[in-house]
C-alpha positions as CSV (number, residue, x, y, z in Angstrom):
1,X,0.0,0.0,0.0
2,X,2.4,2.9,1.5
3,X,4.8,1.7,-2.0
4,X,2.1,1.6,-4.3
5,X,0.9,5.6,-3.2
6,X,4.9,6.7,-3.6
7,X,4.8,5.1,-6.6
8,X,1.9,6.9,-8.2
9,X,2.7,10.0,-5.9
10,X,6.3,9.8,-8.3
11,X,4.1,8.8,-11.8
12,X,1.5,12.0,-10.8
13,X,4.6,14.5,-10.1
14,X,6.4,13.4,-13.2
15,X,3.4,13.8,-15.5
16,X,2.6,17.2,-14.1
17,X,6.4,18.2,-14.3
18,X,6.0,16.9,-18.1
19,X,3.0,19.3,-18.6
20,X,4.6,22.1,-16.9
21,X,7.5,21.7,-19.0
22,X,5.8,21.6,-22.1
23,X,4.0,25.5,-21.5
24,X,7.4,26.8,-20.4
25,X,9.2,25.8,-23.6
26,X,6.2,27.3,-25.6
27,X,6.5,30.1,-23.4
28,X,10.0,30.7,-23.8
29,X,10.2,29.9,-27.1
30,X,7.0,30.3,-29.4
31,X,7.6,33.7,-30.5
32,X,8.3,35.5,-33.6
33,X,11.8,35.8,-34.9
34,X,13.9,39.2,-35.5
35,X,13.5,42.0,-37.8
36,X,13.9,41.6,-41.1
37,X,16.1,44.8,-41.0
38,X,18.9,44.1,-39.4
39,X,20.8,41.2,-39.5
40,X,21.5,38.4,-37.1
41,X,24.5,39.5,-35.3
42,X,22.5,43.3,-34.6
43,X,19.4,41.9,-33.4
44,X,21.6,39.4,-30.8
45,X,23.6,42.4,-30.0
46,X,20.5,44.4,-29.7
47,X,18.7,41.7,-27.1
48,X,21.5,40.6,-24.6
49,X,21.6,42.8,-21.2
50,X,24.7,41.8,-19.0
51,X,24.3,44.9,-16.7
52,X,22.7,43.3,-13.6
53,X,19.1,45.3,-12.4
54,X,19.8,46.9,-15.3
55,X,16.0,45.9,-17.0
56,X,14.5,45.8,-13.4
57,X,15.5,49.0,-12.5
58,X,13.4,50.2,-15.7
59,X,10.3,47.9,-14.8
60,X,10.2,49.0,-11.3
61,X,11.2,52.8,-12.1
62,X,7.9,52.6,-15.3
63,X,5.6,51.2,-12.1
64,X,6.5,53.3,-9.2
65,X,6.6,56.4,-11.6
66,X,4.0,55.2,-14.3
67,X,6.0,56.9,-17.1
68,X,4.2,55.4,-19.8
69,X,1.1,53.7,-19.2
70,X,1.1,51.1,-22.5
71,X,4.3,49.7,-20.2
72,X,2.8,49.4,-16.8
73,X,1.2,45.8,-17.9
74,X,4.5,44.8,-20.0
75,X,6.5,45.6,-16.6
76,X,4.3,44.4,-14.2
77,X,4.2,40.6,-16.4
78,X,7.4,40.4,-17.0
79,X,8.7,41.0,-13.0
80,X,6.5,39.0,-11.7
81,X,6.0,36.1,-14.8
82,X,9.6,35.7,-14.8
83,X,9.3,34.6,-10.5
84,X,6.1,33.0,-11.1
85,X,6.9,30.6,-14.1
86,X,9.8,29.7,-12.1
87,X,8.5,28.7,-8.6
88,X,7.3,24.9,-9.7
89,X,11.1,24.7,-11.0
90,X,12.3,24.9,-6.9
91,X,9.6,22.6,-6.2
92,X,9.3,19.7,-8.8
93,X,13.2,19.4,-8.9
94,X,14.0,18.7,-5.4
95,X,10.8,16.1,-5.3
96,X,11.8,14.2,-8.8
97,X,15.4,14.3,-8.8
98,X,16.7,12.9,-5.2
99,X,20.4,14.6,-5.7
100,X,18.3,18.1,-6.4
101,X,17.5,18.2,-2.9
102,X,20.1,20.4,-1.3
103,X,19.8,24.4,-2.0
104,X,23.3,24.6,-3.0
105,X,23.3,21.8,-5.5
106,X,19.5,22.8,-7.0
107,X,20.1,26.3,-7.2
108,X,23.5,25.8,-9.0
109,X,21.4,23.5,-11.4
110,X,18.8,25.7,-11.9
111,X,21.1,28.4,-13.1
112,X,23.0,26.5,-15.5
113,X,19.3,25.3,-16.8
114,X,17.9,29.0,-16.9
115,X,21.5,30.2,-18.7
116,X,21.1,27.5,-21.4
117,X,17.1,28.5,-22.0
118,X,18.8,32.2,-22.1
119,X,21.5,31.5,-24.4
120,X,19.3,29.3,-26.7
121,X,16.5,32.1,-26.8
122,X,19.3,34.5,-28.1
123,X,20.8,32.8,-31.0
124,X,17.6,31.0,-32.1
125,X,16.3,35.0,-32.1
126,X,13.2,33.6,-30.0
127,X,13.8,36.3,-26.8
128,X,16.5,38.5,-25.4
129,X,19.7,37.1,-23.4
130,X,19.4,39.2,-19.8
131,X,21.2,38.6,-17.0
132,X,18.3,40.0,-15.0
133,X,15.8,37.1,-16.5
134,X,18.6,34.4,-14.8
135,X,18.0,37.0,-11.5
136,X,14.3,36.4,-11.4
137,X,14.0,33.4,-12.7
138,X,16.4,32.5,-10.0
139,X,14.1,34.3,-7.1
140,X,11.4,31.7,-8.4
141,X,13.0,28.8,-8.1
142,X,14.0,29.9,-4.6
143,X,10.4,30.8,-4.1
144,X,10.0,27.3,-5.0
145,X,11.9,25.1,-2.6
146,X,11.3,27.1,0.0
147,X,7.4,26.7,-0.2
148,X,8.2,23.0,-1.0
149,X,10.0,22.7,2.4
150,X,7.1,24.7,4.4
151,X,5.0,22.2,2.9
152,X,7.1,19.6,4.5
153,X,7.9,21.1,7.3
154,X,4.3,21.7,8.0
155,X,3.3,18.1,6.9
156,X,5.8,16.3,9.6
157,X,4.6,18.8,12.0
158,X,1.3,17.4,11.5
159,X,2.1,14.0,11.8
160,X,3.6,14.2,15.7
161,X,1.1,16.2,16.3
């Protein structure tokens, strides 16, 4: 009985996992391609950002100060969308892959998976390369394994109790 539930706990988690990754690589990566204008290397040199809080600073500066009001929404989205798409990272990890459970060791592999997403959404022209995506993105998965070991914390708490 107590095998059989892990079991399907495992089969549930991966399917879901499999589902969430699925929307993230259309998110990240069905969009259109550059500018017909310019050519390849101008458009990559035109989307990489290696200044850290470089775009943040804009976002949060176009919400605190509401500069320009078509932007509010575009900042808003992509501060928090680039947390939130994120958080199940910190949490499915840890749960599917036993050697993903540390912080040191996930959060190492989580930023050498969100640098390769980065770095393939630059030179397939699909997104931007910035260093303050890896930043948030990061934040998420952090988000992530933390709420994952509430949830623990809380659920063995409940069981002495």
């Amino acid at each position: 009985g107590d095998i059989a539930m892990q079991i399907r706990r495992q089969v549930i988690l991966w399917v879901i996992f499999v589902l969430y990754s699925i929307a993230m690589l259309w998110l990240l990566f069905e969009r259109p391609t550059f500018d017909i204008g310019r050519s390849y290397w101008e458009e990559i040199e035109m989307n990489v950002n290696f200044i850290p809080f470089k775009t943040i600073r804009g976002y949060i500066y176009v919400l605190i100060y509401r500069t320009n009001m078509y932007l509010i929404p575009n900042a808003f989205i992509n501060l928090v969308g680039n947390i939130v798409a994120f958080v199940p990272l910190g949490c499915f990890l840890p749960s599917l892959c036993k050697n993903l459970q540390s912080f040191k060791t996930l959060f190492l592999s989580a930023a050498a998976i969100i640098l390769v997403i980065e770095l393939i959404q630059l030179f397939s022209l699909r997104g931007s390369c910035d260093i303050d995506d890896l930043i948030l993105n990061l934040v998420g998965v952090v988000v992530g394994f933390l709420l994952r070991r509430g949830f623990i914390f809380c659920r063995q708490k409940k069981k002495i109790a």
